[in-house]
C-alpha positions in Angstrom: -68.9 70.8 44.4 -67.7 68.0 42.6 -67.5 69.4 39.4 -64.8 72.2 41.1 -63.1 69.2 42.7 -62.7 67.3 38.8 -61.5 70.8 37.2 -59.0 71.0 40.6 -57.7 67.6 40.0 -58.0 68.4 36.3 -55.9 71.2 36.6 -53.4 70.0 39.1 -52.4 67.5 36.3 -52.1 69.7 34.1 -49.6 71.7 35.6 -47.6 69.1 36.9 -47.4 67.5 33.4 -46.2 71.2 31.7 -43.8 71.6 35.0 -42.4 68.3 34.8 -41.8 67.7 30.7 -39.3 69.7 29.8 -37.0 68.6 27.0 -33.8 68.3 29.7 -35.9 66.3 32.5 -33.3 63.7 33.4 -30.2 65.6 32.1 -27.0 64.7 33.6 -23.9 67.3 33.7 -20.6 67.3 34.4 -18.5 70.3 34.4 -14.9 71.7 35.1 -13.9 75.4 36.3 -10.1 76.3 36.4 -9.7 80.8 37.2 -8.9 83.0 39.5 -9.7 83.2 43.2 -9.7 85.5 46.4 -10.6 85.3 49.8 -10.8 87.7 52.6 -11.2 86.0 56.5 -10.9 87.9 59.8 -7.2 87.2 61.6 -7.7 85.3 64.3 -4.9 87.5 66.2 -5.9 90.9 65.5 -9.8 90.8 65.4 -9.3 95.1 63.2 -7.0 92.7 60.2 -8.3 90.6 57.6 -6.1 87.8 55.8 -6.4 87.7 52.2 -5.2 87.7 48.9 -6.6 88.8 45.4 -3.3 86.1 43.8 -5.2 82.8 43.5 -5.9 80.2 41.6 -8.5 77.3 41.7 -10.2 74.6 39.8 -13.8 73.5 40.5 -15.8 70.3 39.6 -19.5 70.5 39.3 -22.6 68.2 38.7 -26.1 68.4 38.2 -29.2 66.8 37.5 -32.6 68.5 35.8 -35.4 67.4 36.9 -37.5 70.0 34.8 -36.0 72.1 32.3 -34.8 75.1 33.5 -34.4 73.6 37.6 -31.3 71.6 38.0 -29.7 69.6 41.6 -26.3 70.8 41.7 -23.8 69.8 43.7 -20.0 71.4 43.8 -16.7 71.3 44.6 -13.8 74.0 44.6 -9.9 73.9 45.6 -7.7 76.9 45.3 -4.3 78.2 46.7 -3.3 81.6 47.5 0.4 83.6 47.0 0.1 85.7 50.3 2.8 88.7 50.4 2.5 88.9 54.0 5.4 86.4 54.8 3.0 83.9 56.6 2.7 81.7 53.4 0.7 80.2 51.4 -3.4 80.1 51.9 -5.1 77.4 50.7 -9.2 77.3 50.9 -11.8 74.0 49.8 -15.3 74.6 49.1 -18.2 72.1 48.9 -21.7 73.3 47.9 -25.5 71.9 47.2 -28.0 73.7 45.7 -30.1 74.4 42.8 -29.5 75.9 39.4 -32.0 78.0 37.5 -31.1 78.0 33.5 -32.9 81.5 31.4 -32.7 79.1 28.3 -32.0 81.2 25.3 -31.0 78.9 22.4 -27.4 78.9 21.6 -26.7 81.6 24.8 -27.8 80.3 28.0 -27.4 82.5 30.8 -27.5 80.6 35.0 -27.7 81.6 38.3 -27.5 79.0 41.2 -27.1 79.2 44.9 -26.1 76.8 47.4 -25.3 76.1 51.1 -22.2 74.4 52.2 -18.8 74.5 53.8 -15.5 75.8 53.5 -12.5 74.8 54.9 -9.4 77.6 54.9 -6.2 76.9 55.9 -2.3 78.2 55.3 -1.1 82.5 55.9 0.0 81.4 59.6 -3.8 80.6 60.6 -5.2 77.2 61.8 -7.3 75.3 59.4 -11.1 75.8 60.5 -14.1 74.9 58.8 -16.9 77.3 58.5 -20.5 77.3 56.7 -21.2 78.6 53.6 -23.6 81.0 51.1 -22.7 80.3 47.7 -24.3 82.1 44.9 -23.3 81.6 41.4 -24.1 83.1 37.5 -22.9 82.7 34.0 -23.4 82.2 30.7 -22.8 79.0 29.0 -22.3 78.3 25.2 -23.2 75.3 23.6 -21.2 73.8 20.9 -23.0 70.8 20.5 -26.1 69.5 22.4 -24.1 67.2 24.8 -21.0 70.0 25.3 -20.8 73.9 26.0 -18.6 76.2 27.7 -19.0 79.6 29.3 -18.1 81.2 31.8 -18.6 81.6 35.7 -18.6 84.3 38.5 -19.3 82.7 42.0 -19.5 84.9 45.7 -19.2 82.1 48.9 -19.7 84.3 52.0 -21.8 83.8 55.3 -22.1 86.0 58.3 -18.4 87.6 57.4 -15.9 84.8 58.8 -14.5 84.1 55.5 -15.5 85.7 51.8 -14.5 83.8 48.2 -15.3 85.2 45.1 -13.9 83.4 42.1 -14.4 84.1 38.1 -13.1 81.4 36.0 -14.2 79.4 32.4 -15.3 76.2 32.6 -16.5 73.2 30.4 -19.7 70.8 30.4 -20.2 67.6 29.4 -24.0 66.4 29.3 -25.6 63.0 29.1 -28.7 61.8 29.2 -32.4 62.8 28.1 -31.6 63.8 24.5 
């Protein structure tokens, strides 16, 4: 029995030492998204009408910390306006996010997905600001130029239980620092 318990410690270590030493452990990143935005939310005065607009705009600020090398923290923000052809004006729509980030590391090409609960806050088109929770889920690809920079691009879906749906696609760049 005790030699089982000595190969389970043994082997605990182990695999907390290959889980935890990955060459980014420690990273810090700091990245900026400018693209194109849409929303779709449910009018609040005819339940059978959704307000939305596919003419947007938006710039996004993320940051992250690896603690392993392909798991990042990530936290996010996002801020876009709306031109809404439906003479009730403009729409305007702020997201914040936390969540995780997993990187498919591939060299020079490095493909990401992340995911993320929040809130969103919508307001403008003639409806009253409200604040609603928030699904985010996130991928792209980013390109590194240089071991501390990259850019790629970004595709990201916010949605929860249908009160309001943002899907954005936009380029962004990455500054890293840190554990290198």
């Amino acid at each position: 029995m005790a030699i089982l318990s000595n190969r389970l410690a043994a082997g605990t270590i182990v695999i907390a030492l290959l889980f935890c030493s990955g060459v980014a452990r420690g990273e810090n990143a700091l990245s900026l998204t400018g693209g194109w935005a849409s929303y779709a939310l449910p009018d609040p005065k005819d339940p059978d009408k959704d307000l939305g607009s596919l003419a947007g705009a938006g710039i996004g600020a993320e940051f992250e910390y690896t603690f392993a090398e392909p798991f990042a923290l990530r936290a996010d923000l996002w801020g876009s306006a709306y031109w809404v052809d439906d003479g009730g004006g403009p729409a305007y729509i702020a997201l914040a996010t936390v969540g995780g980030t997993y990187r498919f590391d591939v060299l020079r090409y490095v493909p990401y997905a992340s995911a993320g609960l929040g809130g969103v806050l919508s307001a403008g088109n003639g409806a009253d600001a409200t604040v609603s929770p928030v699904l985010s889920l996130a991928g792209g690809l980013d390109i590194l130029t240089r071991r501390d920079r990259s850019w790629g691009v970004e595709l990201r879906l916010a949605s929860f239980a249908g009160d309001i749906t943002m899907l954005t696609a936009g380029v962004r760049g990455t500054h890293r620092w840190g554990a290198f």
